[in-house]
N, CA, C and O atoms as a Tinker XYZ file with bonds, in Angstrom:
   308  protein
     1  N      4.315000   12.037000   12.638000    73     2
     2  CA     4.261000   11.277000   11.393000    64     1     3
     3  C      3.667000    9.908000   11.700000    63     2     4     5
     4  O      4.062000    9.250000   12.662000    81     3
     5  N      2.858000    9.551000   10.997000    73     3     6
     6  CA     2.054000    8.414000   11.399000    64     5     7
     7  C      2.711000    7.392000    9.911000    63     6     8     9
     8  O      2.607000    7.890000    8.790000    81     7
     9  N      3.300000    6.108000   10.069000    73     7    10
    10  CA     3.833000    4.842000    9.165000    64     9    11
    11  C      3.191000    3.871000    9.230000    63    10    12    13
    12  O      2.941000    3.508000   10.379000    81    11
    13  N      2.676000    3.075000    8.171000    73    11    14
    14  CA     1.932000    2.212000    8.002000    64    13    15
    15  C      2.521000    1.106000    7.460000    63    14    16    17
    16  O      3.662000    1.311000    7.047000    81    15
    17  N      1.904000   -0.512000    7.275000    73    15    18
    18  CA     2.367000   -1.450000    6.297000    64    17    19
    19  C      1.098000   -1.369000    5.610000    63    18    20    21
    20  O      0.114000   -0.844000    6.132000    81    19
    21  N      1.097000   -1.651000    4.963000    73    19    22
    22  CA    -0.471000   -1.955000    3.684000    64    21    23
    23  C     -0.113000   -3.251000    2.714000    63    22    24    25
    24  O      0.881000   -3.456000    2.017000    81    23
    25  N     -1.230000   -3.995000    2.922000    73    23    26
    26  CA    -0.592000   -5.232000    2.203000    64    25    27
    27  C     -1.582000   -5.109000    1.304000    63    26    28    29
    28  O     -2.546000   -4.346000    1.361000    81    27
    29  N     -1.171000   -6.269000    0.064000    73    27    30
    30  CA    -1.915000   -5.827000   -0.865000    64    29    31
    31  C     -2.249000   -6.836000   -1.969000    63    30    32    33
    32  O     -1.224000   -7.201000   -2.543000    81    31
    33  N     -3.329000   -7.378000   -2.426000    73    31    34
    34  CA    -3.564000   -8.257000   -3.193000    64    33    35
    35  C     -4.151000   -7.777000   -4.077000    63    34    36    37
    36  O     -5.086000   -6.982000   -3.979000    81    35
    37  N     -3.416000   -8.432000   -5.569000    73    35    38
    38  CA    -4.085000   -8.196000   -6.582000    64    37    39
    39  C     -4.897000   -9.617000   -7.683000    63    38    40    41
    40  O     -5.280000  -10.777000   -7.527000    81    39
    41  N     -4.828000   -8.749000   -8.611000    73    39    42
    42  CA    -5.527000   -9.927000   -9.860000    64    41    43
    43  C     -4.166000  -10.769000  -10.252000    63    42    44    45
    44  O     -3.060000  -10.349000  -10.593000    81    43
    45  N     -4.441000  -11.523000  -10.153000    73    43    46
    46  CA    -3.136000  -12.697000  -10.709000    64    45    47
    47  C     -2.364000  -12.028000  -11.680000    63    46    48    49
    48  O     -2.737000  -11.109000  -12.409000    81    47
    49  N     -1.171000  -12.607000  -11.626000    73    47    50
    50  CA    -0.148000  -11.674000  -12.317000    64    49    51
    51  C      0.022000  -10.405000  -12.564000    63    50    52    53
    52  O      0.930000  -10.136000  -13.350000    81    51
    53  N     -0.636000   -9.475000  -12.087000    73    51    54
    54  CA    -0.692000   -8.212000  -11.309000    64    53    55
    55  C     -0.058000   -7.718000  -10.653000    63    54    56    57
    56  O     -0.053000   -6.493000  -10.769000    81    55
    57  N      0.704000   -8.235000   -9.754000    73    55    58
    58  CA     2.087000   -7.976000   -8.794000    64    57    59
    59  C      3.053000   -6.900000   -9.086000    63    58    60    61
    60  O      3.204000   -5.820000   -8.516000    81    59
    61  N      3.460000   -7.235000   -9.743000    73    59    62
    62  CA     4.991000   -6.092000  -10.194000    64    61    63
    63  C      4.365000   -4.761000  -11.055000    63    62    64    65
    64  O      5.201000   -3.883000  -11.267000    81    63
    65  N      3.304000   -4.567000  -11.456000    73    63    66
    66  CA     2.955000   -3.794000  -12.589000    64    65    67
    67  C      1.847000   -2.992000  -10.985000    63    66    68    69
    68  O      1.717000   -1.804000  -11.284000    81    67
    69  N      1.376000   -3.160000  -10.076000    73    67    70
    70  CA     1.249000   -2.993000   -9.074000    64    69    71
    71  C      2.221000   -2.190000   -8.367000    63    70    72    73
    72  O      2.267000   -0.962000   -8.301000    81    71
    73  N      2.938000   -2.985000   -7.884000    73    71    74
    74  CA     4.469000   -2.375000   -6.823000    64    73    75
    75  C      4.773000   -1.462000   -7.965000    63    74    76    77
    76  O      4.602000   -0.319000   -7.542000    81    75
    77  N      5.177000   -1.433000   -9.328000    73    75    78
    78  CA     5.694000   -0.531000  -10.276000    64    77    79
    79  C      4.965000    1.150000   -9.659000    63    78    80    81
    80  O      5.464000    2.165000   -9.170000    81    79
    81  N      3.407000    0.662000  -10.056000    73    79    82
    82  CA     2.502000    1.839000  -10.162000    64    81    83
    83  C      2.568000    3.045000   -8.660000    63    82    84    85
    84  O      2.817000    4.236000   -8.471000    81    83
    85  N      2.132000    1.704000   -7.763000    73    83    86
    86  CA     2.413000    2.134000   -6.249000    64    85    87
    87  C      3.578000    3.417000   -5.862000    63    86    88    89
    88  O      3.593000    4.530000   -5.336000    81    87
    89  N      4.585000    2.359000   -6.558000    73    87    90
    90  CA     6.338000    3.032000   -5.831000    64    89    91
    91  C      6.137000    5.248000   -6.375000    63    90    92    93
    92  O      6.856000    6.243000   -6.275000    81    91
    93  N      5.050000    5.004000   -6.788000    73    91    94
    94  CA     5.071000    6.484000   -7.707000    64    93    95
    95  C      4.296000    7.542000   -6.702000    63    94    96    97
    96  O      4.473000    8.757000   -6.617000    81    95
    97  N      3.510000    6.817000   -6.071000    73    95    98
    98  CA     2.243000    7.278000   -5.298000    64    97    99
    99  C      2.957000    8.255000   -3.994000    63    98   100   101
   100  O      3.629000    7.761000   -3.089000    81    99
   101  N      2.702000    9.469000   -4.105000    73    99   102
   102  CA     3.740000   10.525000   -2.678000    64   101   103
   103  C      2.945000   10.034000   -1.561000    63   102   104   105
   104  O      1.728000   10.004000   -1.380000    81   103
   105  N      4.132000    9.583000   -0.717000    73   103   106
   106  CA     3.712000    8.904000    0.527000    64   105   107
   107  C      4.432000    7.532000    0.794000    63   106   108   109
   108  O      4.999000    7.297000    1.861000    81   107
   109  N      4.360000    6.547000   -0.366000    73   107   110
   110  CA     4.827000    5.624000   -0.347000    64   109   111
   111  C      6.184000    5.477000   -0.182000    63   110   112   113
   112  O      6.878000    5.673000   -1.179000    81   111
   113  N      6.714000    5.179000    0.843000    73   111   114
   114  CA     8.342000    4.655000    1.097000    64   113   115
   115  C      8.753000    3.612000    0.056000    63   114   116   117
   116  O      9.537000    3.750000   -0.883000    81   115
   117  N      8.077000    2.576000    0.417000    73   115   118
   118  CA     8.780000    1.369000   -0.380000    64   117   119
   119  C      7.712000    0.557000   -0.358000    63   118   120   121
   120  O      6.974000    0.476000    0.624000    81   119
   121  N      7.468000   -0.430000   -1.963000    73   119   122
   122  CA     6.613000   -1.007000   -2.359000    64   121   123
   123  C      7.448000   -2.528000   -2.948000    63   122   124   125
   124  O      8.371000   -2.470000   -3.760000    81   123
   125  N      7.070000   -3.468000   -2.533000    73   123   126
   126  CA     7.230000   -4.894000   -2.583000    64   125   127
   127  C      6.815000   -6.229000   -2.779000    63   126   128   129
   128  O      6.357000   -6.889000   -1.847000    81   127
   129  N      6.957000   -6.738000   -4.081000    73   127   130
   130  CA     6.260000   -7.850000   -4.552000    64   129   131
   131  C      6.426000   -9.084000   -3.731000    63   130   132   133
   132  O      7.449000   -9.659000   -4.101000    81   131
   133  N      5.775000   -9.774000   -2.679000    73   131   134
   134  CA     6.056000  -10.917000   -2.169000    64   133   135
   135  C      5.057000  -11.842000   -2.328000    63   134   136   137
   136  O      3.902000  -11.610000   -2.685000    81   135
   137  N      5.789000  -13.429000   -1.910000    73   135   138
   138  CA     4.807000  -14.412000   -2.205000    64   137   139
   139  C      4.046000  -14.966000   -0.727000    63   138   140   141
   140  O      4.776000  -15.261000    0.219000    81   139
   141  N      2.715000  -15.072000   -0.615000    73   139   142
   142  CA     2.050000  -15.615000    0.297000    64   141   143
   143  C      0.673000  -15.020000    0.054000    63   142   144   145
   144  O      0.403000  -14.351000   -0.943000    81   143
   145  N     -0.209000  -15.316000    1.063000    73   143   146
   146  CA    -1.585000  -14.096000    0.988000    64   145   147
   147  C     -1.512000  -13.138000    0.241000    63   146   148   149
   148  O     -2.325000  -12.824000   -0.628000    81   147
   149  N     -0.519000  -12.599000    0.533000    73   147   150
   150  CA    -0.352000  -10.574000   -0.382000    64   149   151
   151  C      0.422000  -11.130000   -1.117000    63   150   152   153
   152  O      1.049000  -12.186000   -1.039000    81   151
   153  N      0.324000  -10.153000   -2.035000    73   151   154
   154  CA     0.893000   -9.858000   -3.629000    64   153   155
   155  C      2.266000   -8.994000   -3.091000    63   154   156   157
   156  O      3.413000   -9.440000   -3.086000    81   155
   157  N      1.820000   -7.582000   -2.621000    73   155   158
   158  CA     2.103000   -6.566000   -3.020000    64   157   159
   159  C      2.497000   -5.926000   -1.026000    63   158   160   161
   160  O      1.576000   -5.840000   -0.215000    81   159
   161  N      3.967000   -5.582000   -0.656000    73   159   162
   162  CA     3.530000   -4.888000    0.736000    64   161   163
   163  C      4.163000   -3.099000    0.459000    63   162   164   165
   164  O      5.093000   -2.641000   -0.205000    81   163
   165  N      3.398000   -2.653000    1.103000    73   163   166
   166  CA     3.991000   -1.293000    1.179000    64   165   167
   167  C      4.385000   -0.885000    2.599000    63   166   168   169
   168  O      4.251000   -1.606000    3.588000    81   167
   169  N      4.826000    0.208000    2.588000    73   167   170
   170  CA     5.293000    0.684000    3.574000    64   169   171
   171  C      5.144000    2.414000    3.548000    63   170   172   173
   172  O      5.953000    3.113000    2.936000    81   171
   173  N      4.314000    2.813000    4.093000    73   171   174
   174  CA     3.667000    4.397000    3.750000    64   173   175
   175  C      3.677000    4.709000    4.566000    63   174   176   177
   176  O      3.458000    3.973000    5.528000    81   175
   177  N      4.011000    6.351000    4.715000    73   175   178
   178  CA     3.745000    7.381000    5.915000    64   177   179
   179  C      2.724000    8.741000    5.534000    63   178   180   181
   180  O      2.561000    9.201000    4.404000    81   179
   181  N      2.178000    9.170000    6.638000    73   179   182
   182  CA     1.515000   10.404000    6.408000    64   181   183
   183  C      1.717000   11.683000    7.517000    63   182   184   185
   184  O      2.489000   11.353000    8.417000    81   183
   185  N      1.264000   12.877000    7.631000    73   183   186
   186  CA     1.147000   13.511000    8.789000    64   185   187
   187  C      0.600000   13.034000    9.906000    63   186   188   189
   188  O      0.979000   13.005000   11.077000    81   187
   189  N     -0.703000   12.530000    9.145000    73   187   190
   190  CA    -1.507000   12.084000   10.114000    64   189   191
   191  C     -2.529000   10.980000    9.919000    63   190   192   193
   192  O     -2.761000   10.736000    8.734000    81   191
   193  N     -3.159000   10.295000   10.763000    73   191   194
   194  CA    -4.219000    9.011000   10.481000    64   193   195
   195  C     -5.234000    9.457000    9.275000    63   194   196   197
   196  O     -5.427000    8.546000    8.470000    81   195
   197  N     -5.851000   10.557000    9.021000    73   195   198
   198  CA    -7.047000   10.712000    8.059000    64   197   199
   199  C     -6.074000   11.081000    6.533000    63   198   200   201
   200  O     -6.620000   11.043000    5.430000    81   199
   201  N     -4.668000   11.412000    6.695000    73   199   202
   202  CA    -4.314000   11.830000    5.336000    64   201   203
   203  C     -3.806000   10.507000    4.979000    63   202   204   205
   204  O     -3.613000   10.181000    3.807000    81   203
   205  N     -3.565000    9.661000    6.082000    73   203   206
   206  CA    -3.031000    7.931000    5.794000    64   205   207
   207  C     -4.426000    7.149000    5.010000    63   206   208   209
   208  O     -4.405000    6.507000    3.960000    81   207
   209  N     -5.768000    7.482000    6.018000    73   207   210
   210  CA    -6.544000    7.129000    5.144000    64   209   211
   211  C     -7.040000    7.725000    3.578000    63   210   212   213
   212  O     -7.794000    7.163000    2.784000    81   211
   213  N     -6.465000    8.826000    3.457000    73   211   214
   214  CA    -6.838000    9.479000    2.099000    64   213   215
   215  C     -5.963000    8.808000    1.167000    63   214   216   217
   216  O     -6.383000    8.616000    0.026000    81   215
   217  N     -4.696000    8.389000    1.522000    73   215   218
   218  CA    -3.707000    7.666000    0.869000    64   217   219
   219  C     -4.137000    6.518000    0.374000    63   218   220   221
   220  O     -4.332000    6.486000   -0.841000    81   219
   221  N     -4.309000    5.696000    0.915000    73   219   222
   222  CA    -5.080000    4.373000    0.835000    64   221   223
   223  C     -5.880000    4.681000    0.330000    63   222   224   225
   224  O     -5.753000    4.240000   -0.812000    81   223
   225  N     -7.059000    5.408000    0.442000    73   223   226
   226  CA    -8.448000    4.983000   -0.002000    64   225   227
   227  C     -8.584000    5.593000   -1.266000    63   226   228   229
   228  O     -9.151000    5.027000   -2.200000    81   227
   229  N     -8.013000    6.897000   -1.354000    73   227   230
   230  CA    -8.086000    7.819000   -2.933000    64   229   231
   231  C     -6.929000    7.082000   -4.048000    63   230   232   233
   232  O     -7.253000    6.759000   -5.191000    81   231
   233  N     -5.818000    6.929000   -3.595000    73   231   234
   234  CA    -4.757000    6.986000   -4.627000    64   233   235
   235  C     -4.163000    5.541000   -4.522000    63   234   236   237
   236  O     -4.106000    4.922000   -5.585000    81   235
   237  N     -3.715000    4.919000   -3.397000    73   235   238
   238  CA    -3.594000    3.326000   -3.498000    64   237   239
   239  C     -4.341000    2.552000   -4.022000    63   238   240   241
   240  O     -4.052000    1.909000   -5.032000    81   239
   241  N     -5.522000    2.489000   -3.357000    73   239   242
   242  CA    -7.079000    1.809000   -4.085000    64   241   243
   243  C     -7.100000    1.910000   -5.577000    63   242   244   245
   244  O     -7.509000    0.969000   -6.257000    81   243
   245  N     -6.723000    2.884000   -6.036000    73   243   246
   246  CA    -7.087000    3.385000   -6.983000    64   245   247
   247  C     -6.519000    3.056000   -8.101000    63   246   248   249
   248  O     -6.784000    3.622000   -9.162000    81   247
   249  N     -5.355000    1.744000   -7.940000    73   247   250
   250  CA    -4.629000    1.443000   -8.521000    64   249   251
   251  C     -4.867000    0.310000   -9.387000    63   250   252   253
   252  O     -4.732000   -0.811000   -8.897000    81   251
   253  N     -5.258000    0.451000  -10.812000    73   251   254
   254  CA    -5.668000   -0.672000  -11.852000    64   253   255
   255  C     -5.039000   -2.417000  -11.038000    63   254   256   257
   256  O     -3.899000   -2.826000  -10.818000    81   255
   257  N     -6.132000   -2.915000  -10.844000    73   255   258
   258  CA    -5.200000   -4.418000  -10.516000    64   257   259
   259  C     -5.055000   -4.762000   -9.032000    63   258   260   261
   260  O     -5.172000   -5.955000   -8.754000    81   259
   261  N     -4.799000   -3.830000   -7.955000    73   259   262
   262  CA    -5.198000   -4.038000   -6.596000    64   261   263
   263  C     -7.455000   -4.897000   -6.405000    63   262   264   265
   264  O     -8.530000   -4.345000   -6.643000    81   263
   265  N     -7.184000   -6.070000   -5.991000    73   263   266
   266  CA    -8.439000   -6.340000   -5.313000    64   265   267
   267  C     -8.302000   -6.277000   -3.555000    63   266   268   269
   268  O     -9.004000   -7.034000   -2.884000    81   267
   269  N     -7.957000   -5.931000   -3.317000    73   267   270
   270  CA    -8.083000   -5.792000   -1.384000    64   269   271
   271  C     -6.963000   -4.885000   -0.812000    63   270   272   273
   272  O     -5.999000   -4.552000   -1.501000    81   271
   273  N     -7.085000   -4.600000    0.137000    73   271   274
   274  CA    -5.597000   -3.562000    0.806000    64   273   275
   275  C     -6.295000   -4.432000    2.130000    63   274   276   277
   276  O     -7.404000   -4.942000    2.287000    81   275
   277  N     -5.022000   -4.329000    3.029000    73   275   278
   278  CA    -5.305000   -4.217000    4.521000    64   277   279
   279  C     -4.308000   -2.956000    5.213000    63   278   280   281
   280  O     -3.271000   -2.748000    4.584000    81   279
   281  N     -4.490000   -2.280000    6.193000    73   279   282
   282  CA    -3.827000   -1.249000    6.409000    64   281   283
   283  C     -3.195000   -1.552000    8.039000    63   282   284   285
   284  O     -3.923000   -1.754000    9.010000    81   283
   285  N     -2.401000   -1.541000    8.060000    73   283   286
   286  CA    -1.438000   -1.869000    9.314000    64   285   287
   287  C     -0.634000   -0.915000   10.117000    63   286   288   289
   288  O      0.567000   -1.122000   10.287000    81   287
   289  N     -1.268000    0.178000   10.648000    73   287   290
   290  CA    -0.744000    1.238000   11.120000    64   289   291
   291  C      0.237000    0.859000   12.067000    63   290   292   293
   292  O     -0.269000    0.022000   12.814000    81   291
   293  N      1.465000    1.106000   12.390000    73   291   294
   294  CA     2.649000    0.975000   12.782000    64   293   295
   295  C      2.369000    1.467000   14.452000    63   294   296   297
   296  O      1.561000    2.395000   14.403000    81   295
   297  N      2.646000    1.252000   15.499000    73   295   298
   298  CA     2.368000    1.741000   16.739000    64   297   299
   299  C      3.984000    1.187000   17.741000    63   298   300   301
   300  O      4.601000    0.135000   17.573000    81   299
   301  N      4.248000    2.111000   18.567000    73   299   302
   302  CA     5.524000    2.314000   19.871000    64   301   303
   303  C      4.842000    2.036000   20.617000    63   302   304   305
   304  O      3.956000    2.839000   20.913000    81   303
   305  N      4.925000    0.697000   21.318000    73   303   306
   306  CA     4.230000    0.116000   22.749000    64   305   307
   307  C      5.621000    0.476000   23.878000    63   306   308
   308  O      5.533000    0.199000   25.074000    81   307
């Protein structure tokens, strides 16, 4: 299982109607409105790295009001 953070900025006042939309998306653990750089953090898992990127790129992205993602794949050093 591959876990990610994905942070997430949107259009101003966009935030919660964001995390709302997100929290729906299969995959997504937990979605979170915070204040700084990002709007918006998630916390997502997949099988694997290319279905993590299908996540992100098809159905997160895809979300009215997101302008940027960054994707933060989780790693055991």
């Amino acid at each position: 299982m591959v876990h990610a953070y994905i942070l997430i900025q949107t259009e101003v006042g966009k935030a919660a109607s964001v995390a709302d939309a997100v929290r729906g998306i299969t995959g997504v653990a937990e979605a979170e409105d915070v204040t700084g750089p990002y709007d918006v953090i998630v916390r997502a898992e997949a099988k694997t790295v290319d279905e993590l990127g299908k996540l992100v790129v098809a159905r997160i992205q895809a979300v009215e009001g997101i302008t940027r993602t960054l994707t933060c794949p989780v790693v055991h050093l």
